[in-house]
C-alpha positions as CSV (number, residue, x, y, z in Angstrom):
1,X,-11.5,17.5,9.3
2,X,-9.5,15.1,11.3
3,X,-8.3,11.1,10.4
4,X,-9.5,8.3,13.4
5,X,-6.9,5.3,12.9
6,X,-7.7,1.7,15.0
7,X,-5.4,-0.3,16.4
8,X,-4.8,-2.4,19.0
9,X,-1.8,-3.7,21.7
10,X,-1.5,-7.3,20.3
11,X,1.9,-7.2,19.6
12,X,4.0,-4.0,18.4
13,X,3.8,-3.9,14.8
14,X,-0.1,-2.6,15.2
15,X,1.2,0.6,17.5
16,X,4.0,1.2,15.2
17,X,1.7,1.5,11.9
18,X,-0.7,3.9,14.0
19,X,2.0,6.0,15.5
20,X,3.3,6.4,12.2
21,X,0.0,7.6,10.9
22,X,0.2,10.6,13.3
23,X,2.9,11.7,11.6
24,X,1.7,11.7,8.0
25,X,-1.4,13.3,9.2
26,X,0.8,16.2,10.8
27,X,2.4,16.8,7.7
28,X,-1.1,17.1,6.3
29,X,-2.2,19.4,9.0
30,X,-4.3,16.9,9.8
31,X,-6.0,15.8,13.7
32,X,-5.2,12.5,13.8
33,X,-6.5,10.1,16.9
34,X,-6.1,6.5,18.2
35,X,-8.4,4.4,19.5
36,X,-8.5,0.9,20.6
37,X,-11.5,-1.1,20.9
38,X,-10.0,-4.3,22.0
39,X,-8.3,-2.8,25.1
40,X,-11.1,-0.1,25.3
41,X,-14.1,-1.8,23.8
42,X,-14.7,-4.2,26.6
43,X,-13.2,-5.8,29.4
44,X,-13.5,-9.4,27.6
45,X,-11.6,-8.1,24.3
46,X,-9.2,-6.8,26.3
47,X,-8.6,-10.2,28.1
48,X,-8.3,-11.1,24.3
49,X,-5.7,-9.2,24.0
50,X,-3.9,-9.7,26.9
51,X,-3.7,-13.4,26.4
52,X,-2.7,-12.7,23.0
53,X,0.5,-11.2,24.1
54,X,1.0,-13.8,27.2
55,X,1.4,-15.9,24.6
56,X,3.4,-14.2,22.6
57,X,5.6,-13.3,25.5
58,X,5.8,-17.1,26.6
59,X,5.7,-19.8,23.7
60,X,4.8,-18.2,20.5
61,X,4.5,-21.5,18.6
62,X,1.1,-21.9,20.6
63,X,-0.2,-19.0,19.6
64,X,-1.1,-21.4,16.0
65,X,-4.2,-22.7,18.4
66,X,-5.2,-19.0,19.4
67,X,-5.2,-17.8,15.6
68,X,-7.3,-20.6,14.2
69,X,-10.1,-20.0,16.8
70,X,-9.9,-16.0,16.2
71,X,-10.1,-17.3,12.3
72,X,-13.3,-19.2,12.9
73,X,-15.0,-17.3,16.0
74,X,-15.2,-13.9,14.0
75,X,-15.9,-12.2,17.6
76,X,-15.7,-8.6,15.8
77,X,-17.7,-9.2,12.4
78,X,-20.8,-8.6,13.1
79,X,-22.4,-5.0,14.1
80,X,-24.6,-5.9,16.4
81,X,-22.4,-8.4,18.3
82,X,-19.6,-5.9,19.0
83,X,-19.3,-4.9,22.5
84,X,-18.8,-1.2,23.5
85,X,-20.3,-0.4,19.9
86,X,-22.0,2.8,21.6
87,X,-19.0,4.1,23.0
88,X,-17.4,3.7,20.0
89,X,-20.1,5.7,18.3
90,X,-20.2,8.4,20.4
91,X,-16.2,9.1,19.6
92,X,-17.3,9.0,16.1
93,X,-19.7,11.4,16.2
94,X,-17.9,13.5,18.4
95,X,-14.7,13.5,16.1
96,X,-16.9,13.3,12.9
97,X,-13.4,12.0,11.0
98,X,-12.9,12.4,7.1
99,X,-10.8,9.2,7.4
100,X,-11.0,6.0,9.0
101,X,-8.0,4.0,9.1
102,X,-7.6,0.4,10.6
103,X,-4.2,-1.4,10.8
104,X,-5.8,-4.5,12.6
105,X,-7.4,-7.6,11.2
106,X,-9.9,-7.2,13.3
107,X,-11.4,-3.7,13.3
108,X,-12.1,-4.0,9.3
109,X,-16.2,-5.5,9.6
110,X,-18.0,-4.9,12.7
111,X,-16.8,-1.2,13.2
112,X,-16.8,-0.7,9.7
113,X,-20.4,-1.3,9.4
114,X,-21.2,0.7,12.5
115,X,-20.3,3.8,11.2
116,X,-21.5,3.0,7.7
117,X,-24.8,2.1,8.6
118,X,-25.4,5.3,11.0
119,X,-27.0,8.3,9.5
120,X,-23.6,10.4,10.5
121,X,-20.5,8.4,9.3
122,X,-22.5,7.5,5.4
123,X,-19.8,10.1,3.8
124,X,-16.8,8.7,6.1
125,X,-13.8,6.5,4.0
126,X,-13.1,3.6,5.4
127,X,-9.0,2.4,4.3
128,X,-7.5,-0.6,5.7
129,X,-3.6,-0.7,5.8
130,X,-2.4,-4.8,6.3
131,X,1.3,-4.8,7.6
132,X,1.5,-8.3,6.5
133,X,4.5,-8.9,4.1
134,X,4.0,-11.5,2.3
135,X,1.1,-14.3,2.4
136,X,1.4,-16.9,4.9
137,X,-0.5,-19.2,7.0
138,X,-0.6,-16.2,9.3
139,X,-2.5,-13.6,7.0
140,X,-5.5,-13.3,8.2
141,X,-9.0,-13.5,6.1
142,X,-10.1,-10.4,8.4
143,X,-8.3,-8.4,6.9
144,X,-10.1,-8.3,3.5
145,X,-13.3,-6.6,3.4
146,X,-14.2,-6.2,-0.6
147,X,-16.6,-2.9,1.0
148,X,-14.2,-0.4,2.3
149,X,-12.7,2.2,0.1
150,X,-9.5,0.8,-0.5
151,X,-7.0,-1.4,0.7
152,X,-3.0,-0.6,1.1
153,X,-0.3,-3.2,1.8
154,X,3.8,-3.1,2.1
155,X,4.1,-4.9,-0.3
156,X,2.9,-6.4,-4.1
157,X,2.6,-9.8,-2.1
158,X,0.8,-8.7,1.1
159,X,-2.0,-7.0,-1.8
160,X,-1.7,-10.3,-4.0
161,X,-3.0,-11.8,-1.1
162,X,-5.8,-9.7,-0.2
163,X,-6.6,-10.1,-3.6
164,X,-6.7,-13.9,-3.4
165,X,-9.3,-13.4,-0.8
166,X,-11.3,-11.9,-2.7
167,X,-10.1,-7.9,-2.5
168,X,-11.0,-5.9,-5.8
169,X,-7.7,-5.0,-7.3
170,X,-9.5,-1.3,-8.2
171,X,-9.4,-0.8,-4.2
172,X,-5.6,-2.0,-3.7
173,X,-2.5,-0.3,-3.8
174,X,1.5,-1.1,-2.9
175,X,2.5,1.9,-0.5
176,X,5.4,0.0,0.8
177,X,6.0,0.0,4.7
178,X,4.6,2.6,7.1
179,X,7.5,3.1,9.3
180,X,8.0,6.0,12.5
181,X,8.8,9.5,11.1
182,X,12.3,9.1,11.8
183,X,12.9,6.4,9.6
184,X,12.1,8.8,6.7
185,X,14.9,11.2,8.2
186,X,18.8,11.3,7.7
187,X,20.4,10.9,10.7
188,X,22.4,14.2,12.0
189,X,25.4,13.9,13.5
190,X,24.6,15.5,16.6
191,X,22.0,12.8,17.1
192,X,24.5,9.8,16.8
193,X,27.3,11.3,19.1
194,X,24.4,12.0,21.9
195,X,23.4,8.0,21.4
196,X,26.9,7.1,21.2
197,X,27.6,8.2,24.7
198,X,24.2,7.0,26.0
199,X,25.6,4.0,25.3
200,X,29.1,4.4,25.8
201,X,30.1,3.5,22.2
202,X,33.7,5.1,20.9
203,X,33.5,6.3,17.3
204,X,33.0,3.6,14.8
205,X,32.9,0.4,17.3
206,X,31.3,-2.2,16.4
207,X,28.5,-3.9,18.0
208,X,25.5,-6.3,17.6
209,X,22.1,-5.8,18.8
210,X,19.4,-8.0,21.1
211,X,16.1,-6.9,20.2
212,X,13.2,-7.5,22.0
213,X,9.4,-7.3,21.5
214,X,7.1,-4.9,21.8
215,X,5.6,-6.8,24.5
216,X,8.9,-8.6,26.6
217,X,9.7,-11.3,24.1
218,X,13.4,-12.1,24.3
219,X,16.2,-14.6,24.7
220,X,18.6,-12.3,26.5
221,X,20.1,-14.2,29.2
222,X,20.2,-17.2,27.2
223,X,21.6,-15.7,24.1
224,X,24.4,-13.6,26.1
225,X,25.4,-17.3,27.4
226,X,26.2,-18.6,23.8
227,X,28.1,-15.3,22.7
228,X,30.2,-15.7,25.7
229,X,31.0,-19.8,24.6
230,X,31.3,-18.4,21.1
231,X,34.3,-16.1,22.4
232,X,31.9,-12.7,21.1
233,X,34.4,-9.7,21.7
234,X,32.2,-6.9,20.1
235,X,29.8,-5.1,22.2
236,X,26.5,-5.9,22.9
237,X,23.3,-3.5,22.9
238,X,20.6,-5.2,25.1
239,X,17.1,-3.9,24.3
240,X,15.1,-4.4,27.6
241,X,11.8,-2.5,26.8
242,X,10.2,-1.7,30.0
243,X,11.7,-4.4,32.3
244,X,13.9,-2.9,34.5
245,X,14.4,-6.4,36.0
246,X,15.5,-7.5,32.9
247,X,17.7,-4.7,33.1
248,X,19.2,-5.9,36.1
249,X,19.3,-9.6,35.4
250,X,21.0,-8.3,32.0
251,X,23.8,-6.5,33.5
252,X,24.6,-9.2,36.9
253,X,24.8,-11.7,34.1
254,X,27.3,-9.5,31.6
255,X,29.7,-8.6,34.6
256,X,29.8,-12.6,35.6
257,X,30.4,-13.6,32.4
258,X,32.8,-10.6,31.4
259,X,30.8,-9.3,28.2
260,X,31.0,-5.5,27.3
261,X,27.2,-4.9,27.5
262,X,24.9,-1.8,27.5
263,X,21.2,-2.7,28.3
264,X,18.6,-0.2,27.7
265,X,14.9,0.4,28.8
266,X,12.7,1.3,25.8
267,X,14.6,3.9,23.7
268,X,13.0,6.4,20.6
269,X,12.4,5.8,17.4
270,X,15.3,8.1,16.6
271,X,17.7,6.2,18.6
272,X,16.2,3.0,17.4
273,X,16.8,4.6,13.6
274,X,20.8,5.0,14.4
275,X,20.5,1.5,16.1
276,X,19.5,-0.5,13.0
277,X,21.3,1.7,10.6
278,X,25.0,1.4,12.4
279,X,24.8,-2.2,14.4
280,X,26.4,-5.1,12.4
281,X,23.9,-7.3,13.4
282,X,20.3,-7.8,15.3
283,X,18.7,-10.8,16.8
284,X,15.4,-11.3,17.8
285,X,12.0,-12.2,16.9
286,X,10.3,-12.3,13.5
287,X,7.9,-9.8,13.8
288,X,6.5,-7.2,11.3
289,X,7.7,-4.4,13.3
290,X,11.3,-5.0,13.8
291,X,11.7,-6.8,10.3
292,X,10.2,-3.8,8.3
293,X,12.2,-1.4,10.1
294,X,15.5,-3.7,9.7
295,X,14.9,-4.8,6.1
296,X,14.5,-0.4,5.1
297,X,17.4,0.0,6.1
298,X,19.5,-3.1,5.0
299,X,20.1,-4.5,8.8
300,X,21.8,-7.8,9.2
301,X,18.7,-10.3,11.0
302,X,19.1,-13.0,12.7
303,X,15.8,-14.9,13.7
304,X,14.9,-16.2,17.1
305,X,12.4,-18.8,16.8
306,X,13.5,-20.7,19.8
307,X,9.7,-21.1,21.2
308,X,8.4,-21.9,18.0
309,X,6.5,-18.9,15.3
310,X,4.0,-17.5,15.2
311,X,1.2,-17.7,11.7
312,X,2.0,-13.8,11.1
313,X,5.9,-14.3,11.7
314,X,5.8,-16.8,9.0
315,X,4.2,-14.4,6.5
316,X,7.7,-12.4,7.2
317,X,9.5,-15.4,6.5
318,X,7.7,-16.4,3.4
319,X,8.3,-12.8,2.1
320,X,12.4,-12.6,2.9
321,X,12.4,-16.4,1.3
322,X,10.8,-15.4,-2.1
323,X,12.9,-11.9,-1.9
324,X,16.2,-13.8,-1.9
325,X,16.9,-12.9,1.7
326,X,19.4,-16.0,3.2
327,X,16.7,-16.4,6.1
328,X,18.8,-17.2,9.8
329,X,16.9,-19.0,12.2
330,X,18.1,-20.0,15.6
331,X,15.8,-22.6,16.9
332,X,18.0,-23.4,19.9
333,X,19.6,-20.0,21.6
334,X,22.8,-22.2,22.7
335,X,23.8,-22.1,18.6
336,X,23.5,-18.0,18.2
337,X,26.7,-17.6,18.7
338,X,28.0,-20.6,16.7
339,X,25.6,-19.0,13.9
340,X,26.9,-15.5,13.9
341,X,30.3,-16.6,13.1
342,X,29.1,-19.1,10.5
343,X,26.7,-17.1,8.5
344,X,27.9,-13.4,8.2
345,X,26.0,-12.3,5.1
346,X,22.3,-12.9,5.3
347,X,21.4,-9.4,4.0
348,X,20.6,-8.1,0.4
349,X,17.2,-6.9,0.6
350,X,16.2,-3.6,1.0
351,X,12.3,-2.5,1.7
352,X,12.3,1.2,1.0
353,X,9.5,3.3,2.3
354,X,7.9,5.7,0.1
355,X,7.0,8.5,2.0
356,X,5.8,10.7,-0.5
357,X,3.4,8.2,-2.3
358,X,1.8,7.7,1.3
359,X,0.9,11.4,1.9
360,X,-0.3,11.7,-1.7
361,X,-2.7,8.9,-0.8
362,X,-3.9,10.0,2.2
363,X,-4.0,13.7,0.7
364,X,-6.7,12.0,-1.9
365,X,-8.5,10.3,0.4
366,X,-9.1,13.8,2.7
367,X,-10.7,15.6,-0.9
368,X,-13.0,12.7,-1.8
C-alpha cells in the first residue's frame, strides 16, 4: 500500500504541502512518493514552469497575464491531450498507490481521469488538498473537480470557495494547514542554542528576518538600504536560498553600510521553525508558504509587494483582511524601514495546524 502525491516547482508552497505529506504518510507507515508531471511530464510543461517562476522571480504583478491564459488554455484537463500521460501510467502501475494526492491546480483533471479510466487505478482515491487560504482573484477553477473523492482546504474559506465552484460540500473538509513535520514539534533547547550560534545570536537578542522565496524572490539589498536610513540597530537574518551570490552581495553591502547581518543559504525546516517562532519580525513576499508557516505560529509579517502580486498572493491577503489581521504592505522597499517603526503590531492571528485530524483523514482514506 503506498500514497503517490503531485506536485510541481511553481513556486514553493506546492513542495512544502508534498514534503509534508511524506511525513504524515511515515507516521502511517506509509510509502509515500512524489512526482512531477510539469517538470517531468514534458519538456514544454516544464518550460511552463520555468517561466512561471521567472516571473515570479522578476515582476510578480505580471504574472496576472500568465494566470488568466493558464485559466482559459486548460493545457492539463483533458486525458488525451496530456503529454507524457504514458510515463505517468507506467509509475502508476508500477506503484499501484491506495492514495492519490494532488496539491496543484493543475494535476486535479487530466491525471485524474487517466488513472480512473485505466482498468488498474478504478479502486485508487483521488484527494485534492488546495493551499489556497482564502478566495481571491488568484484561486484557481482547476482546482475543483466535483469527481474526486474529496476535497481538503486550510481553511473554512479556501473550502467555501471550492464550493462556490461547484465542489459538493459531502466531499470537503477544513484540515487546516499542512505544514513540515517540525512545525508540529516543540522546539528543544538543544536545537535553538546550535541555531543560535550558527548564526551568531547571544541569548535572547533580538532580530528581524528577510525572507525570500522558494524560487529567489527578494528585496534584500534594497531593503537592507532603508533599515540602514531608518537607523535599524537589531540584527538582521538574511534568507539567501541557494544564491551564494546573493550571499556575497548580502554581506559586501552589510559591512559598507555597518549593519549586524547573518545571511544564510537555504536552512531546514527545523531551523526555519525556531526562525519564525523567536524573530520579532519577517519581511517578504506574500506567498502561501511562508504566510501559513508565519501565521501558525503568530509571526509578525510584513508584505513585500514592491513588483506588484500575484492572483494567489491576493487570496492570502483577502484571507488576513477578513481574519482581522492589520495587513503591511510595502509597495516601495525605500519605506520598510520607515514602516517597521510605524506599525509594530500587525499580528493577532493564529492558524493552528491540526495534525491529528490530518492523519485520521488520510488513515480513512488508506481503509476505503
Amino acid at each position: 500500500m503506498s500514497i503517490l502525491v503531485l506536485s510541481s516547482k511553481t513556486g514553493g508552497g506546492h513542495e512544502m504541502r508534498a514534503n509534508a505529506l511524506l511525513h504524515f504518510g511515515d507516521l502511517l507507515s506509509t510509502k509515500t512518493y512524489i512526482y512531477r508531471p510539469l517538470e517531468n511530464g514534458s519538456s514544454f510543461y516544464n518550460f511552463g514552469t520555468n517561466l512561471y517562476n521567472f516571473i515570479q522571480k522578476t515582476y510578480p504583478g505580471a504574472h496576472a497575464l500568465y494566470f488568466k491564459f493558464l485559466e482559459k488554455a486548460s493545457l492539463h484537463r483533458r486525458s488525451n491531450q496530456i503529454l507524457g500521460r504514458d510515463k505517468y501510467l507506467r509509475l502508476v502501475y508500477g506503484l499501484q498507490p491506495k492514495l492519490i494526492i494532488s496539491v496543484h491546480a493543475h494535476l486535479n483533471h487530466g491525471y485524474f481521469d487517466l488513472v480512473k479510466h485505466s482498468v488498474r487505478g478504478k479502486k485508487t482515491k483521488f484527494l485534492i488538498y488546495c493551499g489556497e487560504l482564502a478566495d481571491g482573484v488568484g484561486f484557481s477553477r482547476h482546482w475543483v473537480n466535483p469527481n474526486v473523492d474529496a476535497f481538503w482546504g486550510p481553511t473554512k474559506e479556501s473550502i467555501n470557495a471550492a464550493i462556490l465552484r461547484g465542489m459538493p460540500k459531502s466531499k470537503c473538509t477544513v484540515v487546516g494547514p499542512l505544514l513540515r513535520s517540525d512545525f508540529y514539534k516543540n522546539v528543544k533547547n538543544s536545537d535553538r542554542e546550535a541555531f543560535h550560534k550558527m548564526c551568531n545570536l547571544d541569548k535572547n537578542q533580538t532580530y528581524g528576518v528577510l525572507a525570500t522565496g522558494a524560487n529567489g524572490a527578494n528585496s534584500h539589498l534594497a531593503a537592507l538600504k532603508s533599515l540602514k536610513k531608518a537607523g535599524c540597530n537589531i540584527k538582521i537574518i538574511v534568507l539567501c536560498g541557494s544564491s551564494h551570490s546573493l550571499i556575497n552581495k548580502v554581506i559586501s553591502l552589510s559591512d559598507r553600510l555597518g549593519l549586524n547581518v547573518r545571511a544564510l543559504t537555504t536552512i531546514s525546516a527545523k531551523n526555519m521553525r525556531i526562525l519564525l517562532t523567536d524573530c520579532e519580525w519577517v519581511f517578504g513576499r506574500p506567498g502561501a508558504g511562508l504566510t501559513s508557516e508565519a501565521i501558525s505560529l503568530g509571526t509578525r509579517l510584513y508584505f513585500d509587494v514592491s513588483k506588484g502580486i500575484m492572483p494567489q498572493e491576493h487570496n492570502n491577503l483577502n484571507f488576513l483582511r477578513s481574519n482581522g489581521f492589520r495587513v503591511v504592505l510595502v509597495n516601495r522597499i525605500s519605506d520598510l524601514g520607515y514602516k517597521l517603526n510605524l506599525i509594530k503590531e500587525v499580528n493577532g492571528l493564529k492558524l493552528v495546524p491540526n495534525k491529528l485530524k490530518i492523519m485520521n483523514g488520510l488513515g480513512k482514506m488508506l481503509r476505503l
